[in-house]
LOSE-214841 format. One line per 2 residues: number of its first residue (from 1); their letters; for each residue x, y, z of C-alpha. Coordinates in steps of 0.05 Angstrom, whole numbers, plus 5000, padded with zeros to 4 digits. Example, Ala and Ser with C-alpha at 12.3 -4.5 7.8 and 13.67 -1.06 7.14 Angstrom:
1	as	5246 4910 5156 | 5273 4979 5143
This chain:
1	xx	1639 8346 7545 | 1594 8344 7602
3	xx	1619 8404 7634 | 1606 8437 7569
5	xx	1537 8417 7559 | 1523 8438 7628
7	xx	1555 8513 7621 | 1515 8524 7556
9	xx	1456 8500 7587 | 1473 8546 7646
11	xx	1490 8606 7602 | 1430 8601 7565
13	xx	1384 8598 7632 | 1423 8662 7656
15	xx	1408 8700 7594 | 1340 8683 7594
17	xx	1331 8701 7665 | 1370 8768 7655
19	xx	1335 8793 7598 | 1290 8833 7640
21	xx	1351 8871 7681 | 1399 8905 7642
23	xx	1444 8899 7696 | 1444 8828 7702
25	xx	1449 8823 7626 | 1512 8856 7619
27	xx	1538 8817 7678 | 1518 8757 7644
29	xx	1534 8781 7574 | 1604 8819 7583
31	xx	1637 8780 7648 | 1611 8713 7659
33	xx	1615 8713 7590 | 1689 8715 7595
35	xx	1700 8651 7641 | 1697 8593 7580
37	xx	1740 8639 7542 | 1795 8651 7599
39	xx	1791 8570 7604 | 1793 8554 7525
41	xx	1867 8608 7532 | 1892 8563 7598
43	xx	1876 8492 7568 | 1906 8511 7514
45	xx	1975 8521 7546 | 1973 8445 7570
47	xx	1950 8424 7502 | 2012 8458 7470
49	xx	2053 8422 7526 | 2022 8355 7520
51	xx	2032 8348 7440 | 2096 8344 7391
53	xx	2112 8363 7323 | 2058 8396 7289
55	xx	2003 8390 7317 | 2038 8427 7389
57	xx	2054 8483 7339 | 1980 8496 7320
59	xx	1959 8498 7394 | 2019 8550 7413
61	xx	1992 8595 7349 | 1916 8579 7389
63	xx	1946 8604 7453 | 1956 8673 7423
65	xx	1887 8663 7388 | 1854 8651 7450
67	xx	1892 8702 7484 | 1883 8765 7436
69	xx	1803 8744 7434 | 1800 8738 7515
71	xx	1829 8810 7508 | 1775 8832 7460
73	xx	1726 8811 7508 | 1760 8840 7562
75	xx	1769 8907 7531 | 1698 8902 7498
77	xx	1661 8891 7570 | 1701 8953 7600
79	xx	1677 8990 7557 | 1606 8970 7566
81	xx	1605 8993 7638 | 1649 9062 7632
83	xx	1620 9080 7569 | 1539 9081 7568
85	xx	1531 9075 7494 | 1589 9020 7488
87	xx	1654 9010 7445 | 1662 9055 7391
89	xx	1685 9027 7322 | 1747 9015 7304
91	xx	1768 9000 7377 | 1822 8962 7415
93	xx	1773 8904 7422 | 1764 8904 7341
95	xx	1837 8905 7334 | 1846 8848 7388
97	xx	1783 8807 7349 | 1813 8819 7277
99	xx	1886 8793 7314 | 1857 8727 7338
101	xx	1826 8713 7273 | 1890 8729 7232
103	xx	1923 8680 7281 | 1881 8625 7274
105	xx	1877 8617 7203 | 1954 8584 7198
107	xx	1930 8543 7269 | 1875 8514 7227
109	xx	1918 8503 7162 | 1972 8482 7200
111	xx	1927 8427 7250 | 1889 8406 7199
113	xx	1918 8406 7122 | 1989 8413 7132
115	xx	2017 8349 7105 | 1959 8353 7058
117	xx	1973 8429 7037 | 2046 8394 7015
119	xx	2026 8351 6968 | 2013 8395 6891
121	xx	1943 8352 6884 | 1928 8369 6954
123	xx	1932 8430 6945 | 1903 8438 6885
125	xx	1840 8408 6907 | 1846 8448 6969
127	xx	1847 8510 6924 | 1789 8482 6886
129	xx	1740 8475 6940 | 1771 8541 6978
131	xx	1755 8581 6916 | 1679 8542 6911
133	xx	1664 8566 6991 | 1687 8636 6976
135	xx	1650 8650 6914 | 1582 8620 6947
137	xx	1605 8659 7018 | 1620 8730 6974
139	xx	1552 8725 6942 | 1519 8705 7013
141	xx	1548 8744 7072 | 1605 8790 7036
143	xx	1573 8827 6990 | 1511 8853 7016
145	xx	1552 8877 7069 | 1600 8914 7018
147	xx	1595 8990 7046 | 1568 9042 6998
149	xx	1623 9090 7027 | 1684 9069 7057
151	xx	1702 9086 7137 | 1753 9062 7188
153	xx	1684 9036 7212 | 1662 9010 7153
155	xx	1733 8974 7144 | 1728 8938 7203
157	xx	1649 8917 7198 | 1666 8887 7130
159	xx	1737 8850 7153 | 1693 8803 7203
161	xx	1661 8773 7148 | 1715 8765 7108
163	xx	1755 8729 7158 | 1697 8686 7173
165	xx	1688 8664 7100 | 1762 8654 7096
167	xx	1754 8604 7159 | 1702 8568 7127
169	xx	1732 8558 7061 | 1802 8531 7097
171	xx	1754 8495 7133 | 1722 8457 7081
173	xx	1775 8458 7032 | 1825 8418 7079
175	xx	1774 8367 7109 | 1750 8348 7029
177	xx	1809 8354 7005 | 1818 8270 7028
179	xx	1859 8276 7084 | 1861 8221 7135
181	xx	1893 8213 7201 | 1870 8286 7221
183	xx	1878 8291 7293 | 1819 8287 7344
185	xx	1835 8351 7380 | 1846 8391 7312
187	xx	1773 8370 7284 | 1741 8399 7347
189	xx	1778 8458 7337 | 1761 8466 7268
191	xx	1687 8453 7279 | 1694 8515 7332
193	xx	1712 8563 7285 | 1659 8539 7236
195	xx	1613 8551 7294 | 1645 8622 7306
197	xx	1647 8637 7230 | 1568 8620 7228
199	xx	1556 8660 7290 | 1600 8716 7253
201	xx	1557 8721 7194 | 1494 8729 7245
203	xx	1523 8777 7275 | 1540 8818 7218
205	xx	1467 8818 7197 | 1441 8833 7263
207	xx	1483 8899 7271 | 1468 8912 7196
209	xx	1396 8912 7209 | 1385 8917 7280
211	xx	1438 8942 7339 | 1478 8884 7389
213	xx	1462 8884 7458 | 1496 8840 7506
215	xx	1439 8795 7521 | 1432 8775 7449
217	xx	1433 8702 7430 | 1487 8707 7384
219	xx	1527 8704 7449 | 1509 8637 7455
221	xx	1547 8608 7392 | 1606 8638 7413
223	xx	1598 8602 7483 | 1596 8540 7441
225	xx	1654 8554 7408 | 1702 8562 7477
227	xx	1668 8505 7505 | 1686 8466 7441
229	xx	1759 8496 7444 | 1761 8472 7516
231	xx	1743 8403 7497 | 1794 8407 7437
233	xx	1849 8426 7485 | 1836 8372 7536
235	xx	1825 8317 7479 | 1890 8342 7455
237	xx	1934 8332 7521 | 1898 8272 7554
239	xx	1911 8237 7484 | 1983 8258 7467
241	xx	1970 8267 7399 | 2028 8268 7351
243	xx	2053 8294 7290 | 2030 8235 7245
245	xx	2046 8227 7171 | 1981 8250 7131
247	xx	1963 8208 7072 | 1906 8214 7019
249	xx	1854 8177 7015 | 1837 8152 6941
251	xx	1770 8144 6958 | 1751 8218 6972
253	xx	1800 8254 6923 | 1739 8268 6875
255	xx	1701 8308 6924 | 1736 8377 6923
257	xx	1726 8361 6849 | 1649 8363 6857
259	xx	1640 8409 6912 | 1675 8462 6866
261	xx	1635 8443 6812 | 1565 8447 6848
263	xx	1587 8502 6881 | 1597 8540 6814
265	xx	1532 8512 6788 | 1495 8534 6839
267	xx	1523 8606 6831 | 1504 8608 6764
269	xx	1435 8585 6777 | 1423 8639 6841
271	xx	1450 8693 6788 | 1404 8670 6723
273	xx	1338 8665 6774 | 1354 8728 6812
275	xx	1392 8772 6767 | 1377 8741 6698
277	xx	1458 8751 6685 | 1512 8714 6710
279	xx	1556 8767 6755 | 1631 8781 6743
281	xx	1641 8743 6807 | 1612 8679 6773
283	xx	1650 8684 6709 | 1721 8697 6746
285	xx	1704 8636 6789 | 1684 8591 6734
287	xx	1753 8615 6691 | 1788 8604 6756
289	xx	1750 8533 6771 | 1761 8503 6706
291	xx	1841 8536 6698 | 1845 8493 6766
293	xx	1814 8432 6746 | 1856 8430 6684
295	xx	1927 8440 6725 | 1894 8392 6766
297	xx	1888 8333 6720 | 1960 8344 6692
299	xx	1983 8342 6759 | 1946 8278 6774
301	xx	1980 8249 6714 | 2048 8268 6732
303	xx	2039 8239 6804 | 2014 8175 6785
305	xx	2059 8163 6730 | 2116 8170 6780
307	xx	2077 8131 6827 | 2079 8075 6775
309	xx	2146 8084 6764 | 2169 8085 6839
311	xx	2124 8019 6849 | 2156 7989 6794
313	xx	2225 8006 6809 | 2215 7974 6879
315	xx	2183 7910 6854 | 2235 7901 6811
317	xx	2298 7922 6855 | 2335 7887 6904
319	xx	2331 7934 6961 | 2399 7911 6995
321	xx	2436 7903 6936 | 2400 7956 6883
323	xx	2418 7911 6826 | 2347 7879 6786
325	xx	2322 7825 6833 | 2305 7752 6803
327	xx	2231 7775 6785 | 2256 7827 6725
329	xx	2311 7774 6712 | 2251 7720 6697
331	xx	2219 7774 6648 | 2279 7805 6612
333	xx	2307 7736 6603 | 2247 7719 6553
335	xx	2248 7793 6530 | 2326 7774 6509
337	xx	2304 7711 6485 | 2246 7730 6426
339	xx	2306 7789 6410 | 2357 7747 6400
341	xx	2316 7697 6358 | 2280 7760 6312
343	xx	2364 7774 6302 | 2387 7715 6297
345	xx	2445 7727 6363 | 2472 7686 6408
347	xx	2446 7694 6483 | 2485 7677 6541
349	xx	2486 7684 6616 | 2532 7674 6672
351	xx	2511 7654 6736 | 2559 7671 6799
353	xx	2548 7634 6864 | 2597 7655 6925
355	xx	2641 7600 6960 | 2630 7582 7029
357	xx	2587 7648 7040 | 2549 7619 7094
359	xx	2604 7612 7140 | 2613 7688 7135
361	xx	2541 7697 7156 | 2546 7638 7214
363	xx	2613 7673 7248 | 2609 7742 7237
365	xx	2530 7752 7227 | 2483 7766 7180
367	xx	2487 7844 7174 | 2568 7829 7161
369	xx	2542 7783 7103 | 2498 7829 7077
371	xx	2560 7888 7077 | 2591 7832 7036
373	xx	2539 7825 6986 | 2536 7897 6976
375	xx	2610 7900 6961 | 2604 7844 6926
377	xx	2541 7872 6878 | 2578 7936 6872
379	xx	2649 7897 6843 | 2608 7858 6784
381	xx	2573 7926 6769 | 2635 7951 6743
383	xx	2663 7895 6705 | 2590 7887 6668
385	xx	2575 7930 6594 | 2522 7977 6590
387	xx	2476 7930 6554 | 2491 7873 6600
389	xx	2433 7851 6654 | 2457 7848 6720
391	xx	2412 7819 6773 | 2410 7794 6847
393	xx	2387 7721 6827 | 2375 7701 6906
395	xx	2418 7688 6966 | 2493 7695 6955
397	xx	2480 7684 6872 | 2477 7730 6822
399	xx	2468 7727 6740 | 2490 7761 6689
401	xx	2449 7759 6627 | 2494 7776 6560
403	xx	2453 7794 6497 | 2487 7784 6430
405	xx	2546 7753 6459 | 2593 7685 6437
407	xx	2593 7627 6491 | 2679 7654 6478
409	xx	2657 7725 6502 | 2610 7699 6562
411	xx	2669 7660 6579 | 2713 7712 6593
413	xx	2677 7765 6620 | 2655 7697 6671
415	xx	2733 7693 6680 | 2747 7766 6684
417	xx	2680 7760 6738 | 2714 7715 6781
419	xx	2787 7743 6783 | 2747 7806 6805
421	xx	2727 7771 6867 | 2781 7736 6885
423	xx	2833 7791 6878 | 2808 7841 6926
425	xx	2794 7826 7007 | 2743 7847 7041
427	xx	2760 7877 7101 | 2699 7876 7159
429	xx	2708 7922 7219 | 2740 7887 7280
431	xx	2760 7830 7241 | 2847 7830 7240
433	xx	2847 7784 7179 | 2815 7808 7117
435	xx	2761 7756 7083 | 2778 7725 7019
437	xx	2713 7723 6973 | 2714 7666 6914
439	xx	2659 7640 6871 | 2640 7584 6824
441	xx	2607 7610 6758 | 2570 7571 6714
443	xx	2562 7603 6635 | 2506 7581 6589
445	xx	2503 7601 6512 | 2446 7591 6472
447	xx	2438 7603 6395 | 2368 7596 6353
449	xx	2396 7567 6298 | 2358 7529 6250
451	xx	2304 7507 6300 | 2279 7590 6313
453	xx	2279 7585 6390 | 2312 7592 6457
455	xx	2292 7551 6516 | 2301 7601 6564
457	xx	2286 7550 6622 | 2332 7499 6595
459	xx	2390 7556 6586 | 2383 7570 6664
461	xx	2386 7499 6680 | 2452 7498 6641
463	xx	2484 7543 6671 | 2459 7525 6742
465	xx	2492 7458 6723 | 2540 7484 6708
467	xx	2558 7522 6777 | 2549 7448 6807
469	xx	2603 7424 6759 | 2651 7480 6782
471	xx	2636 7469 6858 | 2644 7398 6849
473	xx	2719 7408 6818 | 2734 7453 6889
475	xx	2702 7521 6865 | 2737 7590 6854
477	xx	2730 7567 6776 | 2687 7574 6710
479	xx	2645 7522 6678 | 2620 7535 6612
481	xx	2544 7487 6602 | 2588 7470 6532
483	xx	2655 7454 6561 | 2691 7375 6547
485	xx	2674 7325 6607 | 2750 7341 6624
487	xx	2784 7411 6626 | 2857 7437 6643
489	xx	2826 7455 6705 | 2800 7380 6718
491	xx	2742 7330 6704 | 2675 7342 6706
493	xx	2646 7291 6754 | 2572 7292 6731
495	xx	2558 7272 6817 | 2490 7286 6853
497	xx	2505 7360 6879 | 2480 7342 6951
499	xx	2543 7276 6948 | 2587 7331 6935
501	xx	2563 7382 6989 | 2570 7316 7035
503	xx	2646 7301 7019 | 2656 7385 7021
505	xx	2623 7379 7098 | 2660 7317 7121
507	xx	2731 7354 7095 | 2710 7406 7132
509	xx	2689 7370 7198 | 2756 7343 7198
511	xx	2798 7396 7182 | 2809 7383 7107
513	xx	2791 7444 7067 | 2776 7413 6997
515	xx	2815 7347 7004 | 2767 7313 6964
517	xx	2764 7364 6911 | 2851 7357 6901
519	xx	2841 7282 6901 | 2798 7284 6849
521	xx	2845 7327 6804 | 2898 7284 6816
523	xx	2857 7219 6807 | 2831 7243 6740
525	xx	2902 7269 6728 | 2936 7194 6737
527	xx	2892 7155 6708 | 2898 7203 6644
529	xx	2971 7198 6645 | 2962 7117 6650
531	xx	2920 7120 6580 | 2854 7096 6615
533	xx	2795 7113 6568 | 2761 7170 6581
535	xx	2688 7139 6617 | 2754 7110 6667
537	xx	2779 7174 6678 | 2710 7203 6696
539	xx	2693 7149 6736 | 2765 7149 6773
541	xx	2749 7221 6786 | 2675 7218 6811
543	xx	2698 7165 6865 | 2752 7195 6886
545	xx	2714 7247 6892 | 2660 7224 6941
547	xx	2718 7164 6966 | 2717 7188 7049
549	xx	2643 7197 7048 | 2632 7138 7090
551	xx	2661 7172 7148 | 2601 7205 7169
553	xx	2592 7156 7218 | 2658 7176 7250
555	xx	2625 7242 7256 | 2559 7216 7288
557	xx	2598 7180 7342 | 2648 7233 7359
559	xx	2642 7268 7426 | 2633 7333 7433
561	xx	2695 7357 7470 | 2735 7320 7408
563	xx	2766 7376 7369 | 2738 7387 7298
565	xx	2816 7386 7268 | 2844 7331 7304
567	xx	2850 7293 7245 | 2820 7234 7212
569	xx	2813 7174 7263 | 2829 7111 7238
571	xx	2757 7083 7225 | 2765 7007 7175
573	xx	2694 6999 7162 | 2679 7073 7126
575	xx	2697 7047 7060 | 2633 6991 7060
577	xx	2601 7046 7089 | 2617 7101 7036
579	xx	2606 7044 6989 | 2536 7029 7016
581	xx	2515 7113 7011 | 2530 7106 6947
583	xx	2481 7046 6929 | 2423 7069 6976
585	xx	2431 7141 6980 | 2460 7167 6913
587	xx	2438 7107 6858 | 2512 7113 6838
589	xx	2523 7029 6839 | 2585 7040 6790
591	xx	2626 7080 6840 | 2612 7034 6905
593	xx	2666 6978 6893 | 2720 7030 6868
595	xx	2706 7074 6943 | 2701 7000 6983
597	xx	2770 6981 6958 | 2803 7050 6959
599	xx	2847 7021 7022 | 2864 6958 7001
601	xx	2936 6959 6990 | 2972 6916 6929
603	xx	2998 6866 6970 | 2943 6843 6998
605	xx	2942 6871 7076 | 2891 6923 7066
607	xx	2816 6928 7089 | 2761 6922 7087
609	xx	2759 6867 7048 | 2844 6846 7036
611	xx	2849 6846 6961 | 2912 6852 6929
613	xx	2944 6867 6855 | 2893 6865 6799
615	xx	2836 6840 6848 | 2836 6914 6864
617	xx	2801 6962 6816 | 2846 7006 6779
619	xx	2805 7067 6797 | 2815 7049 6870
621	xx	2886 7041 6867 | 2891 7110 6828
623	xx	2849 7133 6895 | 2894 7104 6941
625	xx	2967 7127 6916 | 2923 7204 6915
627	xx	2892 7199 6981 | 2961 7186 7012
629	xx	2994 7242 6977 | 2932 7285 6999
631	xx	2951 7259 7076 | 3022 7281 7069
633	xx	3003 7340 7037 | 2960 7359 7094
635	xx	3003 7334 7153 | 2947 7295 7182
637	xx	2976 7220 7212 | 2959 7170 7157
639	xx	2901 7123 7170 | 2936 7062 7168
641	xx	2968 7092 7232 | 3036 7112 7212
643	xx	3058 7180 7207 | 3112 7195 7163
645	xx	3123 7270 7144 | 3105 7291 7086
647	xx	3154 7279 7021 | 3161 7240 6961
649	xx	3204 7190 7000 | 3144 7163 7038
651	xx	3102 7141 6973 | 3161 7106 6940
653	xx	3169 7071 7017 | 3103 7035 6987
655	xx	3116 7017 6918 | 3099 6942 6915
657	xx	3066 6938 6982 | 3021 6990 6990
659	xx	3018 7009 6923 | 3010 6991 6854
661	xx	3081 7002 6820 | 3043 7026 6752
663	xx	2998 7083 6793 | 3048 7104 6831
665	xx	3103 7119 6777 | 3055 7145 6731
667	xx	3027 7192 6797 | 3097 7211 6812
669	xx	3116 7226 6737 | 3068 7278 6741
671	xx	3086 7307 6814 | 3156 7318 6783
673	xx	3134 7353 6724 | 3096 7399 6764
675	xx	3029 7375 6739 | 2989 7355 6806
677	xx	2999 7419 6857 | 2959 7470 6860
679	xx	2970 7522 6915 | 2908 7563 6911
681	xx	2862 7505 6913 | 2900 7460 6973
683	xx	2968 7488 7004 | 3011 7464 7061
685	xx	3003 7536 7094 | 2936 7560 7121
687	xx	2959 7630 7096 | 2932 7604 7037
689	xx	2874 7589 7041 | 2814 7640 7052
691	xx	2803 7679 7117 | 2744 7637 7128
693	xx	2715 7608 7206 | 2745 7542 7230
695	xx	2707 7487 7208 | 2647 7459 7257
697	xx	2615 7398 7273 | 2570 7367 7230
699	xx	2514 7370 7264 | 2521 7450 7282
701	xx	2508 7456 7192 | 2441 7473 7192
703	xx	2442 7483 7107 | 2395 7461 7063
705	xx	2420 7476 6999 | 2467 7425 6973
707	x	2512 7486 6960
């Protein structure tokens, strides 16, 4: 910039001083002259190679620009010294000038306005304010230069205004047109040929009414202008200016809106004062102006209707999953709601909550888990109707809202939901064994009925609930919010959901995938088949339930090179302890003496406390005769340190000793009729289970969700 302000300065001295001597003059005006032109050409070559995208395409198009106008000059001051009276007109040099405009037009739409110019309302109000700067630079410069009789001469006389208007419309039509991010470099350049187009327009009056000499000061603006390409170029490539996105900015869209406006005002006013008419030129503008504004505000609509739209879309989308995310669920759930009470319908929803998902994310990584819920979002998608609501509700859960549908038909589209899941694998790259997805699903069903009203919140609760319910019988299951306390499936243990997620994690620790769950079935399953009323049989179930949960202190004390499926040590005091998490932790009092006595054996040599025959709580000895079969079951050595292998032999071994004659016949009626195993919830071969990680250790579960 210095260097700049020093050659003008200089150039203007050396005019001055060679004003005088029209040798000197034309040395001044025709070859030093030439130097900040010859520099704007070379700096423009490093800005082309010191930029991308874009913006390194406009300086390439300024290169030739540069280039064809140095060769103007070049031509133009030959001429001055082999031909006394100067160029003639047209010339090389006017063809070389006319070039270098032509070129730099698409460098300044290009550097400037392009991302604009792609935009309709860009350029629409580009066109607005283009067609404003015209009309005021036609009545202005163009036509009282418009030639009475037409020449090669005249031609070319009347083509430098015209591409000097045409540069100042671009000019102001792209930088009002609210563009933002505009690159340094390319707002230098554009002030240049502002500059130029200014020092065009005196120029044209000078040799209209006068003749051009080469001492003239007109020179002097288009010294500026180089200089101000030179600084352009080196801003350009010392910067490395990119090809940035261009974005609008709200605040400024109005302008090209009012510059078009004044602009046609003020044409109308110059013609009414000065003519007393308003000119063709006027009228066509004003049709033209208005014709724009209309398109204009119908495009403005358009753009931010679908702006709306977009906005909304993504507010209400779950971007990994595209299903509705839990926001539009919390709206169309009351929308359903005031429907279904106007009709009179049932409304139901089923909420779906993956098993074990968090050991997908923990061994194979997040991204894998997210690949799973994408799969997973896609299968529900096609089981869903049309009319049905299916949404991401958060995590690894989704929902399901049902309008106009039965608790019945919520049930089985829940089933139909679940068998879904479970019957296809998901295979994940560089895994050899495919994953097994379940889920536990919850269904809620709400009618208005006589009262007019549906408690949305209290629906969601439900069915929530009513996922706890079916994780807390061992998951890959329905629960219906309406269902009996006891299904086919098992009892409904009515436990504190973090209880159950404790027994779940101490299975786990030790190597028991859902022994607790399968002792609770069978537990709920004896004392049914013994005729115990029914609060027994939920009772029975819930403790049996939660009965090893007292061996978290074997997990706190274990040492760290222990493996995590070594088995279950042999550890007397966890049933006080269980016993005592129960009274403290849980405020479940009922349960503690039935998980205390769940060793004692019947004749009276078990622990902790060395009860024996009716002393012992039925529920316990329900517990016990189950908890052994769950041992054998599982292969693990029994905790009363013998280890028998697994068969119905071993239980009868302790009929009258270990265990209550009644509870065991009425347990083993049921294992031969087939009514205690279930192989998809607790087999003998790990095949069955699901392809899921080993277990950890406790303290490597980092979970906070009871779940």
């Amino acid at each position: 910039m210095l260097a700049g302000v020093a050659w003008v300065a200089l150039y203007a001295v050396l005019m001055r001083a060679s004003r005088n001597s029209p040798d000197a003059a034309r040395l001044v005006g025709e070859v030093i002259y030439l130097a900040p032109i010859a520099a704007a050409t070379a700096l423009a070559v490093y800005a082309a190679g010191h930029t991308r995208g874009r913006v390194s395409t406009a300086w390439r198009l300024l290169i030739v620009s540069n280039s064809l106008w140095l060769i103007g000059e070049s031509t133009w001051a030959v001429y001055s010294y082999l031909v006394p009276e100067g160029a003639p007109v047209p010339s090389f040099a006017d063809a070389a000038y006319l070039l270098s405009y032509a070129v730099a037009l698409p460098a300044i739409v290009i550097g400037l306005g392009l991302g604009v110019l792609g935009r309709t309302q860009g350029l629409l109000d580009a066109l607005l304010v283009a067609a404003g700067a015209a009309a005021i630079g036609w009545q202005t410069l163009i036509s009282p230069l418009v030639p009475t009789t037409w020449s090669a001469a005249a031609l070319v006389t009347f083509l430098y205004p015209v591409f000097s208007v045409s540069i100042v419309s671009i000019l102001v039509a792209v930088l009002l047109s609210g563009a933002r991010h505009v690159p340094r470099s390319m707002i230098i350049v554009g002030t240049a040929f502002g500059l130029a187009a200014i020092t065009d327009g005196a120029y044209a009056y000078l040799t209209a009414v006068d003749h051009y000499e080469s001492s003239s000061w007109v020179n002097l603006g288009w010294q500026i202008e180089a200089v101000l390409l030179c600084v352009a170029a080196v801003v350009a490539g010392r910067r490395a200016e990119s090809d940035q996105p261009r974005t609008v900015d709200p605040d400024l869209a109005f302008l090209p809106v009012v510059v078009a406006v004044l602009a046609v005002g003020g044409l109308a006013v110059a013609d009414l004062v000065l003519v007393g008419r308003l000119s063709l030129v006027t009228l066509v503008v004003t049709m033209l102006l208005l014709l724009g504004l209309l398109v204009r505000q119908v495009v403005a609509t358009r753009d931010r209707d679908r702006l709306t739209q977009g906005l909304r879309t993504a507010a209400i989308t779950d971007q990994l999953t595209g299903l509705y995310n839990r926001r539009f669920f919390k709206e169309m759930v009351d929308v359903e709601a005031d429907r279904a009470v106007r009709r009179r319908l049932p409304l139901s929803l089923v909420l779906i909550d993956l098993d074990h998902f968090k050991d997908i994310n923990d061994t194979y990584g997040h991204s894998v888990g997210d690949a799973v819920l994408a799969d997973v979002a896609q299968r529900l998608r096609q089981e869903v109707r049309g009319s049905d609501l299916l949404c991401r509700y958060g995590g690894e859960e989704f929902v399901c809202l049902l309008p106009a549908t039965p608790a019945p038909a919520a049930y089985e589209l829940a089933e139909r939901l679940r068998q879904t899941l479970r019957g296809t694998t998901v295979t994940i790259p560089g895994v050899p064994e495919p994953v097994r997805l379940t889920a536990s699903l919850g269904v809620a069903t709400d009618e208005p009925g006589e009262r007019g009203q549906i408690d949305t919140d209290a629906l969601i609760d439900e069915a929530d609930q009513a996922v706890y319910r079916a994780k807390a019988l061992g998951r890959d299951r329905v629960i219906g919010s309406g269902q009996p306390s006891a299904t086919a499936a098992g009892p409904v243990t009515d436990l504190p959901p973090a209880l159950v997620w404790m027994a779940d994690r101490i299975d786990r620790a030790f190597g028991d995938r859902e022994c607790a769950a399968a002792v609770s079935r069978w537990a709920f399953r004896t004392a049914t088949r013994l005729g115990l009323d029914e609060a027994v049989q939920r009772r029975t179930a819930a403790a049996a339930r939660v009965h090893d949960i007292g061996r978290i202190t074997c997990l706190a004390t274990r040492q760290p090179d222990q493996p995590s499926d070594g088995g279950r040590p042999d550890d007397p005091g966890h049933p006080a302890q269980g016993a005592r998490l129960l009274v403290e932790l849980a405020a479940r009092p009922d349960l503690a003496p039935l998980v205390a006595a769940h060793h004692e054996r019947h004749d009276g040599t078990g622990y902790p406390y060395g009860l024996a025959g009716a002393d012992i709580p039925v529920e316990a000895r329900i517990i016990a005769v189950c908890d052994a079969w769950a041992v054998l079951r599982a292969g693990d050595p029994d905790p009363l340190g013998a280890s028998p292998p697994p068969g119905r032999d071993e239980l009868l071994a302790g009929r009258g000793t270990r265990f209550d004659p009644a509870v065991l016949d009425a347990f083993l009626a049921l294992l031969d009729d087939g009514a205690l195993d279930d192989p998809e919830r607790y087999a003998d071969s790990p095949a069955a289970r699901p392809a899921l990680p080993a277990p950890v250790a406790a303290g490597d579960d980092q979970r906070t969700s009871p779940r």
